[in-house]
MOPAC internal coordinates of N, CA, C and O (Angstrom, degrees):
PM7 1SCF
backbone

  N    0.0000 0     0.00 0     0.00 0    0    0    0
  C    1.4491 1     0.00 0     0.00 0    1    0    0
  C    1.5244 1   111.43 1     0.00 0    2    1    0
  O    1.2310 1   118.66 1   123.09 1    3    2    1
  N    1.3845 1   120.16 1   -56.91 1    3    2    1
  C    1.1706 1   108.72 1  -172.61 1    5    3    2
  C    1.2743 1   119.08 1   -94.29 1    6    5    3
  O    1.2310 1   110.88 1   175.20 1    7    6    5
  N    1.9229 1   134.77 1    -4.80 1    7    6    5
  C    1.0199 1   130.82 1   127.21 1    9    7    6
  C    1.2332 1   136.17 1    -1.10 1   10    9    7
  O    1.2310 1   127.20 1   120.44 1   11   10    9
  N    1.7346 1   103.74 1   -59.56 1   11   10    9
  C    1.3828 1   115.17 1   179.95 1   13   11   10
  C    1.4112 1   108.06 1   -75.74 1   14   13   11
  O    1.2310 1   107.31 1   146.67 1   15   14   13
  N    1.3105 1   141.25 1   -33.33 1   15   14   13
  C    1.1825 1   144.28 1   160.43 1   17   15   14
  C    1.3247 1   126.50 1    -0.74 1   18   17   15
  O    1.2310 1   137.36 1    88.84 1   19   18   17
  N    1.7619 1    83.97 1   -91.16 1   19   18   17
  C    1.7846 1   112.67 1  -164.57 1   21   19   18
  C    1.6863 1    86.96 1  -146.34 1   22   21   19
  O    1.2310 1   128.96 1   -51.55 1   23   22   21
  N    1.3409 1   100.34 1   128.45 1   23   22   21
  C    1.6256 1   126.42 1   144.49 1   25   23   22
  C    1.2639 1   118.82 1   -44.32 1   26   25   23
  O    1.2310 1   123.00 1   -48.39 1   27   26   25
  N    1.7980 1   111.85 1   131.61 1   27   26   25
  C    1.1704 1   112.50 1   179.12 1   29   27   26
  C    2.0653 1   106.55 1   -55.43 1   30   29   27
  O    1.2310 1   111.85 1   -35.86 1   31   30   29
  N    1.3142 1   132.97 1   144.14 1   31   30   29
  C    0.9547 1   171.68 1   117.97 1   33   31   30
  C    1.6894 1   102.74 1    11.05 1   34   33   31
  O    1.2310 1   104.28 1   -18.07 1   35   34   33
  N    1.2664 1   146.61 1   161.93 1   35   34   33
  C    1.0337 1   150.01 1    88.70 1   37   35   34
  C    1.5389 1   142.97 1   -20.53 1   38   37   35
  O    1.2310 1   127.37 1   124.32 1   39   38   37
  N    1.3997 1   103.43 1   -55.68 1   39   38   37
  C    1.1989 1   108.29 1   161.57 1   41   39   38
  C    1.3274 1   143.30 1   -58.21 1   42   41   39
  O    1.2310 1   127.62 1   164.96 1   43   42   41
  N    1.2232 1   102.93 1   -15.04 1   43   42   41
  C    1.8523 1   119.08 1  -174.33 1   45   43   42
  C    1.6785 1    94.83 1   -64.36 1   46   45   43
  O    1.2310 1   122.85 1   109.98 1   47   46   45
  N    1.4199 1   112.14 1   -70.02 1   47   46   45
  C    1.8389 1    92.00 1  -169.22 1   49   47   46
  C    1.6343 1   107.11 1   -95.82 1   50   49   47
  O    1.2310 1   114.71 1  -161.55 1   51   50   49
  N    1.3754 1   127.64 1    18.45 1   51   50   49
  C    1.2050 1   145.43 1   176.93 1   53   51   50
  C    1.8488 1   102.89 1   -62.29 1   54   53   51
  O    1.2310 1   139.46 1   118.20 1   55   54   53
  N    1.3011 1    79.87 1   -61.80 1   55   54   53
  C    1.6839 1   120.17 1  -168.35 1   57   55   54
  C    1.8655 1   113.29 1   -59.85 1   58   57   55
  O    1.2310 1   138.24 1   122.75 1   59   58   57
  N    1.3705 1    82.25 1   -57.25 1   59   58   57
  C    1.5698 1   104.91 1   168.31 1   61   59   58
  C    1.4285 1   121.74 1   -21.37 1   62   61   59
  O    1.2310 1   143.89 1   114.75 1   63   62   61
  N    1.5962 1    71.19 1   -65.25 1   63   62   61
  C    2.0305 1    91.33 1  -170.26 1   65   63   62
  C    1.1771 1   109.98 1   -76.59 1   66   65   63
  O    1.2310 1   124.83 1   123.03 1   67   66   65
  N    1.2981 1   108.33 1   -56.97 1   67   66   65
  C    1.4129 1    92.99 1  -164.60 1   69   67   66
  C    1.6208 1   134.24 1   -98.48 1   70   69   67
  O    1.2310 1   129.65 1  -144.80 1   71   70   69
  N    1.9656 1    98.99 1    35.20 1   71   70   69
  C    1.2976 1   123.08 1  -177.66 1   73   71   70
  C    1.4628 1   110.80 1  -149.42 1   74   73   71
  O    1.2310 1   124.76 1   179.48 1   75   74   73
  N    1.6138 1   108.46 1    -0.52 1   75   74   73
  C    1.6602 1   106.06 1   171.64 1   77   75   74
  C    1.8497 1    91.55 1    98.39 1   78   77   75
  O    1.2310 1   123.84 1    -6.69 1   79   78   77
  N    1.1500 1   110.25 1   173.31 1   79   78   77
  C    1.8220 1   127.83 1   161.08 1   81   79   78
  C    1.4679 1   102.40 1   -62.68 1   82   81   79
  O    1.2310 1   117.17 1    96.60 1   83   82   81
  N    1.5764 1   123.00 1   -83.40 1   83   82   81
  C    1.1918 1   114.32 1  -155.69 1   85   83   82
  C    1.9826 1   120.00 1   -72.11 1   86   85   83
  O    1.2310 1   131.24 1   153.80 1   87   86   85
  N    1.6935 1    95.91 1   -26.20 1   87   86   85
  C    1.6437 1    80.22 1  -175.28 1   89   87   86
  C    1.6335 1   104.09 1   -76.38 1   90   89   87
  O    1.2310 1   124.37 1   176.18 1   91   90   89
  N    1.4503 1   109.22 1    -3.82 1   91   90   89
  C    1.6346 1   102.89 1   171.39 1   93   91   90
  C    1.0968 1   115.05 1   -78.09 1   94   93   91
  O    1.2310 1   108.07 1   165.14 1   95   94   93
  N    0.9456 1   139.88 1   -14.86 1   95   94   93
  C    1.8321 1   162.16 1  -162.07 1   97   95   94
  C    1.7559 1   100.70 1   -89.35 1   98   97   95
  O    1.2310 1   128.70 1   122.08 1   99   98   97
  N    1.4739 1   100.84 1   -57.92 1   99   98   97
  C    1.7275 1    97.48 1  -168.50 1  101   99   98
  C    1.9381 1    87.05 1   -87.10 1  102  101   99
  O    1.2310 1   121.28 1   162.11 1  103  102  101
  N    1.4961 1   115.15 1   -17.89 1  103  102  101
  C    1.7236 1    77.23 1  -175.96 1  105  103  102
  C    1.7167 1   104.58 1   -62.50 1  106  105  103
  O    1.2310 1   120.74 1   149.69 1  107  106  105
  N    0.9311 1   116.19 1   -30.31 1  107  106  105
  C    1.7998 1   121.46 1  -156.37 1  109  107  106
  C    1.5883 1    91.23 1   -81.34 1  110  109  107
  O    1.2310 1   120.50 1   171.75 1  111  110  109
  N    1.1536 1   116.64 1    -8.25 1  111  110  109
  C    1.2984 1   104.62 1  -171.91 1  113  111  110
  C    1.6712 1   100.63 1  -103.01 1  114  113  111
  O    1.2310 1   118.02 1   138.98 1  115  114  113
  N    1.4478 1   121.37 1   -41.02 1  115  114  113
  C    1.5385 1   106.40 1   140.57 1  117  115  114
  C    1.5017 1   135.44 1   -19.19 1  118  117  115
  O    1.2310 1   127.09 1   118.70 1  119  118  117
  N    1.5015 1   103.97 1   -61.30 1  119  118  117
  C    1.6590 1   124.94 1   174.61 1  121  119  118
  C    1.6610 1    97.02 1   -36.86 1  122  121  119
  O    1.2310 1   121.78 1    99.54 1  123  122  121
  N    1.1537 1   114.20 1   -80.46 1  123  122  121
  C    1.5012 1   134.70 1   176.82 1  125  123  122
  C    1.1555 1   120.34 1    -7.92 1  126  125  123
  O    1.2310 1   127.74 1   117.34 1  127  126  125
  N    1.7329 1   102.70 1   -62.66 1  127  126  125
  C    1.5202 1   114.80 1   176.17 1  129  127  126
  C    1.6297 1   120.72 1   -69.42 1  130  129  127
  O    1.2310 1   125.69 1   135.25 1  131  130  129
  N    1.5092 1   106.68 1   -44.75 1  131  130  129
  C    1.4617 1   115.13 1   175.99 1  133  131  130
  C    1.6999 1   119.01 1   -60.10 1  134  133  131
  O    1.2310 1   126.20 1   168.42 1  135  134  133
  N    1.3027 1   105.69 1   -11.58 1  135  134  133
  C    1.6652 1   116.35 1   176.79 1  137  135  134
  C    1.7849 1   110.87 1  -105.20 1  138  137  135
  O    1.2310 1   121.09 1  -178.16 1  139  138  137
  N    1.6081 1   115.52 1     1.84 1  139  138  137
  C    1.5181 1   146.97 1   176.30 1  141  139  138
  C    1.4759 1    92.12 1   -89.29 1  142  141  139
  O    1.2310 1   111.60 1   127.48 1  143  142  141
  N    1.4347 1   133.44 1   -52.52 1  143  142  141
  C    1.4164 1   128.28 1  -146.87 1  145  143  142
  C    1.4929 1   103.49 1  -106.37 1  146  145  143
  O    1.2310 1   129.79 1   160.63 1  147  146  145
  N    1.4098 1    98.73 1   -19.37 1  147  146  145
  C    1.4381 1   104.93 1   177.94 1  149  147  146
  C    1.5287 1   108.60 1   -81.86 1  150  149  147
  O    1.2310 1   114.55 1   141.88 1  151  150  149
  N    1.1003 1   127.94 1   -38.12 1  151  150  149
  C    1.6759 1   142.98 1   170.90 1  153  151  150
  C    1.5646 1   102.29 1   -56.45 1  154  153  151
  O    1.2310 1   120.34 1   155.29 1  155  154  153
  N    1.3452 1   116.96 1   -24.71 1  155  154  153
  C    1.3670 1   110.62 1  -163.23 1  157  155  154
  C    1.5192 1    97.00 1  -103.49 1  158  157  155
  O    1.2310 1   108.08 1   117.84 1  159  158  157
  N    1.6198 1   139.87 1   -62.16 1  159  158  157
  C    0.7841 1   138.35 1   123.63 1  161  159  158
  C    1.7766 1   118.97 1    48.00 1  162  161  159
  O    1.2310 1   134.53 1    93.91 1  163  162  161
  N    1.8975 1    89.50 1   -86.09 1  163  162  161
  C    1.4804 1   107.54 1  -169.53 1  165  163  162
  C    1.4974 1   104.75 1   -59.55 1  166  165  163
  O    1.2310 1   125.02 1   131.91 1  167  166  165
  N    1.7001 1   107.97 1   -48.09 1  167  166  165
  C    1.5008 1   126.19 1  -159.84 1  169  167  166
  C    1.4918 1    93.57 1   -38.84 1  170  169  167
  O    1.2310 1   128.03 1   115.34 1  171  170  169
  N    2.2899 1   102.14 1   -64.66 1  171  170  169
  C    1.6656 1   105.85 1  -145.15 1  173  171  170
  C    1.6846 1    94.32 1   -60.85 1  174  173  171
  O    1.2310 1   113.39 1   171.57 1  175  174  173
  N    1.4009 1   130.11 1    -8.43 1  175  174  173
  C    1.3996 1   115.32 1   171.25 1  177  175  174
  C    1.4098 1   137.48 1  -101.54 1  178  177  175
  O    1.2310 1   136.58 1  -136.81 1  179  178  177
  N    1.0451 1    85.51 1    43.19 1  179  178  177
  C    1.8891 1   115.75 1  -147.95 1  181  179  178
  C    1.4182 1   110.12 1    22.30 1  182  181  179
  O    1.2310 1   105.11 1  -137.33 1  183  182  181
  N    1.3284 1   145.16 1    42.67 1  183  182  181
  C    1.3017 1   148.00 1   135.66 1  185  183  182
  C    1.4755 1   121.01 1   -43.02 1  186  185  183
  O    1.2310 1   128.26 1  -126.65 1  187  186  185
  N    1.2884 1   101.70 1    53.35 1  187  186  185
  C    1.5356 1   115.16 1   165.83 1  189  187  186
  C    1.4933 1   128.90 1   -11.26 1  190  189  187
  O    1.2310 1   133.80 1    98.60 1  191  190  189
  N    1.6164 1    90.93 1   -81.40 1  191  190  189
  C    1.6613 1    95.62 1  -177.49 1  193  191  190
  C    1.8564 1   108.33 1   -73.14 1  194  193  191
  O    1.2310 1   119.22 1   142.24 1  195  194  193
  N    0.9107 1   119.09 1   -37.76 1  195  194  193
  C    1.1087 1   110.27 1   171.63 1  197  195  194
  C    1.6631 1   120.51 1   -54.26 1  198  197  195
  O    1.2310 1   115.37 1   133.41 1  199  198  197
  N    1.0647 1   126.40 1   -46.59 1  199  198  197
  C    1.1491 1   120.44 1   160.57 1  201  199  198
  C    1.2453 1   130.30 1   -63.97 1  202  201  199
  O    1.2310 1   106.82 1   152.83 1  203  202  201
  N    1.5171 1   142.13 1   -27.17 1  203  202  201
  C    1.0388 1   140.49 1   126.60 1  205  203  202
  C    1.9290 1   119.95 1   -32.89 1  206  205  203
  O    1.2310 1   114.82 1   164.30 1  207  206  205
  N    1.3206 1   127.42 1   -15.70 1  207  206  205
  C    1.4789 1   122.53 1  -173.01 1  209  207  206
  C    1.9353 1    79.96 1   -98.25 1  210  209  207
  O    1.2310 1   125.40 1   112.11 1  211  210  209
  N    1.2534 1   107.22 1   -67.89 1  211  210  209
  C    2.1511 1   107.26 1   177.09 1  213  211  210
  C    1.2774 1    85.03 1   -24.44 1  214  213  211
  O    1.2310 1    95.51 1    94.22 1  215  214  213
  N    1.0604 1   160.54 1   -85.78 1  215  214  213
  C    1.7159 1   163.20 1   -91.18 1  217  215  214
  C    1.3696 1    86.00 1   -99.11 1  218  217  215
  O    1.2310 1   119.47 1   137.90 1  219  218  217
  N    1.3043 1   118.61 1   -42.10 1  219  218  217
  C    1.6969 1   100.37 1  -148.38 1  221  219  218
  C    2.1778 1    88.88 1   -99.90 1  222  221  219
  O    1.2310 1   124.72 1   155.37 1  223  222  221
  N    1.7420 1   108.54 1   -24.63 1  223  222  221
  C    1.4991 1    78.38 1   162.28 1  225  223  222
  C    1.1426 1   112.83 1   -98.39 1  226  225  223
  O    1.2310 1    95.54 1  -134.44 1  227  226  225
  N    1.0477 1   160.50 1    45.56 1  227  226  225
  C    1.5863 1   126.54 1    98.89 1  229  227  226
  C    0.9240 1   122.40 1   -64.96 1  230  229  227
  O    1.2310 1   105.42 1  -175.75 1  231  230  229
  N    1.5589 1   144.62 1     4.25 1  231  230  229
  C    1.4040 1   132.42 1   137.73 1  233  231  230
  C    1.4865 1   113.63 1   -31.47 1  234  233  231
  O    1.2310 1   125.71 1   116.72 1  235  234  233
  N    1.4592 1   106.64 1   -63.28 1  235  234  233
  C    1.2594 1   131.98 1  -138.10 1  237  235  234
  C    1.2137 1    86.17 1   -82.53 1  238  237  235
  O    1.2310 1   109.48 1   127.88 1  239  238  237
  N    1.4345 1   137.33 1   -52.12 1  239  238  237
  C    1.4547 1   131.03 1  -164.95 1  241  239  238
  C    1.5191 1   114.27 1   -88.58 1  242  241  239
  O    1.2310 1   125.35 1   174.08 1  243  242  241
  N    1.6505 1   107.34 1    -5.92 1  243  242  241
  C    1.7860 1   113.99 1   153.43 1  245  243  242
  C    1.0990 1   106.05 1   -71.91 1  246  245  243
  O    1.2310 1   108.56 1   127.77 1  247  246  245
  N    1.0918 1   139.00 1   -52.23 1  247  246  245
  C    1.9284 1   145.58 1  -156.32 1  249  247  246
  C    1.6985 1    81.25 1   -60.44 1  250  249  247
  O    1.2310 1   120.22 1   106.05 1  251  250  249
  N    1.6640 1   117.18 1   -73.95 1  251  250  249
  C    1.2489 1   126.67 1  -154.84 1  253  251  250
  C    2.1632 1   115.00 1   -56.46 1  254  253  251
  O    1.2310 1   129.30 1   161.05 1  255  254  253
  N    1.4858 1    99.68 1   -18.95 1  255  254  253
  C    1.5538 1   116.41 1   165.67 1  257  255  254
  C    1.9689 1   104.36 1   -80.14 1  258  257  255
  O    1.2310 1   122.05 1   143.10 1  259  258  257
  N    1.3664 1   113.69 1   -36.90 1  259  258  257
  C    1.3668 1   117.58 1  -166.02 1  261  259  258
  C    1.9181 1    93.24 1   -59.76 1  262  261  259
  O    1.2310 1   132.43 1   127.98 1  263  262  261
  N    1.7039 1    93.60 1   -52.02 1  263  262  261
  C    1.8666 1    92.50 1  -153.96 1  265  263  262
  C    2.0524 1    95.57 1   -74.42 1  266  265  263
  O    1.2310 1   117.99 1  -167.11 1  267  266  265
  N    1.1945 1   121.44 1    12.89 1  267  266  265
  C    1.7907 1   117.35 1   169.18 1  269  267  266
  C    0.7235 1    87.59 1   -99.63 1  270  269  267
  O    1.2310 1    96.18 1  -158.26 1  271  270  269
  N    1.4844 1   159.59 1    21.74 1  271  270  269
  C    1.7027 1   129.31 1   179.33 1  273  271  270
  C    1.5074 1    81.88 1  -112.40 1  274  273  271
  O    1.2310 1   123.33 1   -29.82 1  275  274  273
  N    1.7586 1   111.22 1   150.18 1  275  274  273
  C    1.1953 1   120.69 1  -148.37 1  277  275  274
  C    1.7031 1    94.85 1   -87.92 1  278  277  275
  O    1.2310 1   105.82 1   -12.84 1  279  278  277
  N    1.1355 1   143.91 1   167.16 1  279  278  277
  C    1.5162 1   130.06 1  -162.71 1  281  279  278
  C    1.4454 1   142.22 1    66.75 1  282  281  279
  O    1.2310 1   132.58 1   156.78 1  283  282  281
  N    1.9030 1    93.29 1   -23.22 1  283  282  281
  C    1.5120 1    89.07 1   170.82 1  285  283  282
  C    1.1482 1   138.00 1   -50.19 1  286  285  283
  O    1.2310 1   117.73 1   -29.26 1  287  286  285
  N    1.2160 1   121.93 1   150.74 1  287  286  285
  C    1.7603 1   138.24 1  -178.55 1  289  287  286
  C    1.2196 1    93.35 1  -155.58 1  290  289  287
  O    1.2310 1   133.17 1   -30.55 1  291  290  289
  N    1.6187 1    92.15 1   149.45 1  291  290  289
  C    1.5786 1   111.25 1   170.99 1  293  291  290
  C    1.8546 1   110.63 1   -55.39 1  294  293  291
  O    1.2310 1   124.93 1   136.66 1  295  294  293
  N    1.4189 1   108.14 1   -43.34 1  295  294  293
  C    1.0388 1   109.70 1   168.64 1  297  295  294
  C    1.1470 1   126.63 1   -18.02 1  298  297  295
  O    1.2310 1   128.87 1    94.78 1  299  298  297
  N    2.0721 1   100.52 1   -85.22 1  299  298  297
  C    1.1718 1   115.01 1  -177.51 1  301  299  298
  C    1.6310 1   115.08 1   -16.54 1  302  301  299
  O    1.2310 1   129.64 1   101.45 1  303  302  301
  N    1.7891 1    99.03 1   -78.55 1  303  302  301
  C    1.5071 1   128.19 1  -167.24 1  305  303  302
  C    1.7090 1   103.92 1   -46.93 1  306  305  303
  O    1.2310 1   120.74 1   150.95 1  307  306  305
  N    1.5365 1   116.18 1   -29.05 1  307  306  305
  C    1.5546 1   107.44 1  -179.50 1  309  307  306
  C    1.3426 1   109.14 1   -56.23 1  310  309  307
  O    1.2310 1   129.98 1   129.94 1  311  310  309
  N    1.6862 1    98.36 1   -50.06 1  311  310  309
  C    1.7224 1   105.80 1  -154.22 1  313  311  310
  C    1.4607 1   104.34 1   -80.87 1  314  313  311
  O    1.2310 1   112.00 1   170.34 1  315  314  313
  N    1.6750 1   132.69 1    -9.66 1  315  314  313
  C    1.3049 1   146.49 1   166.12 1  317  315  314
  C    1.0948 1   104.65 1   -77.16 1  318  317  315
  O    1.2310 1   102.69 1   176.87 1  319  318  317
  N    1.6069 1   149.34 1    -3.13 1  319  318  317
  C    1.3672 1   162.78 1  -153.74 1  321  319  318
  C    1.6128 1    76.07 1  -115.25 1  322  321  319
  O    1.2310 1   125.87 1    82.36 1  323  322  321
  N    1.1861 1   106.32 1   -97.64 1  323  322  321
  C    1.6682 1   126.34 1  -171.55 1  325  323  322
  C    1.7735 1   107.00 1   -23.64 1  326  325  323
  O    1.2310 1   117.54 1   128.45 1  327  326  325
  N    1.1556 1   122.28 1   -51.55 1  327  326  325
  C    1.2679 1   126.51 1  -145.16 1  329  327  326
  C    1.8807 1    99.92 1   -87.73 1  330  329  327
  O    1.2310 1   131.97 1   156.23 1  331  330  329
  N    1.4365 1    94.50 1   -23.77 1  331  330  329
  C    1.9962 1    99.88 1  -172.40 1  333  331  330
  C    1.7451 1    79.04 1   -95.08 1  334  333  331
  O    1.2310 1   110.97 1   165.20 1  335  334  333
  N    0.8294 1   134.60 1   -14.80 1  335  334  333
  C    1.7132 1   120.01 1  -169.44 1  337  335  334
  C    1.6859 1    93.16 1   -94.96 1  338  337  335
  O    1.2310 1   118.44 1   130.89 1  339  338  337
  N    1.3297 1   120.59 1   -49.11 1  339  338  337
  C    1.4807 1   108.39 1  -175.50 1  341  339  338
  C    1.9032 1    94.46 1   -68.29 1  342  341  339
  O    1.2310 1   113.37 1   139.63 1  343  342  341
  N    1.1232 1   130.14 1   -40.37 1  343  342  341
  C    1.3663 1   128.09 1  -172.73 1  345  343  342
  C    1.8124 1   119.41 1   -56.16 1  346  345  343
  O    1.2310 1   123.47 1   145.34 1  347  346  345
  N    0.8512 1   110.94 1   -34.66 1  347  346  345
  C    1.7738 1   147.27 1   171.75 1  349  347  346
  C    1.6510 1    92.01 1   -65.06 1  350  349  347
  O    1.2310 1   117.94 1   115.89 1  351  350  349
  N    0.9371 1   121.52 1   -64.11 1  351  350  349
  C    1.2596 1   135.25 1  -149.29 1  353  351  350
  C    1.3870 1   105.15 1   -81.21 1  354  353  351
  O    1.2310 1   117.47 1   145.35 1  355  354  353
  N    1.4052 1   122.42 1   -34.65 1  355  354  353
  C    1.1488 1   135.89 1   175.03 1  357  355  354
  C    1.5847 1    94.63 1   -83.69 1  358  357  355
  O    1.2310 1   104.74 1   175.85 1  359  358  357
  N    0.8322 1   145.80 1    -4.15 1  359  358  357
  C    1.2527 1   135.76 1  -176.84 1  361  359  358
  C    1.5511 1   117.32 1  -109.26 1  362  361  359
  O    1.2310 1   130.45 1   169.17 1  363  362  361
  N    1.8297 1    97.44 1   -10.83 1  363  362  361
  C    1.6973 1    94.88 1  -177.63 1  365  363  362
  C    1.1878 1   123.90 1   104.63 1  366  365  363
  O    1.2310 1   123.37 1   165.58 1  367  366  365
  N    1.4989 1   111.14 1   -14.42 1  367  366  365
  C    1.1885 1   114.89 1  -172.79 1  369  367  366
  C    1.6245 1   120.21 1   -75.39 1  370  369  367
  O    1.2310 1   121.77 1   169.57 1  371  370  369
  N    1.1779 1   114.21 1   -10.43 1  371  370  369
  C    1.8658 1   109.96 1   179.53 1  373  371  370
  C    1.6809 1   102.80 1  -108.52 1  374  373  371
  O    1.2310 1   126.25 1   -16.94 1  375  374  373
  N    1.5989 1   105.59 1   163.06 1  375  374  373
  C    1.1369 1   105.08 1  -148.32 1  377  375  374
  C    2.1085 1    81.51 1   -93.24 1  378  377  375
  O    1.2310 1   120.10 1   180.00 1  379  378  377

């Protein structure tokens, strides 16, 4: 699923190397937030579509945190797709 998405990144073994596993992990996880404030940002100025594009990179810079965690597979992330959507779902949360 999310394969089809977004392309692995540059940064994934960019990052790796030349910051170790984990400080590559929290930089992208920085990334994450700074594409959070920027989404929010657009909203309080009603910059709609733009905040909807912030939305989709932190997609992109979650996917790119997903493929540094040591084990990833597309796999994994499918059946972690499935499992928070049946979990959500069990909870009521979709309309």
């Amino acid at each position: 699923m999310l394969e089809n998405i977004f392309p692995k990144t540059i940064f994934v073994e960019k990052w790796k190397k030349e910051f170790g596993q984990e400080r590559a992990f929290t930089k992208q996880l920085s990334i994450v937030t700074e594409e959070l404030f920027e989404a929010q940002k657009d909203f309080s100025q009603e910059k709609y579509d733009k905040a909807i594009a912030e939305l989709v990179d932190v997609m992109q810079a979650a996917s790119t945190a997903m493929r540094m965690i040591p084990g990833y597979t597309n796999q994994k992330v499918d059946d972690a797709i499935i499992a928070v959507t049946q979990k959500n779902h069990d909870r009521g949360y979709y309309e």
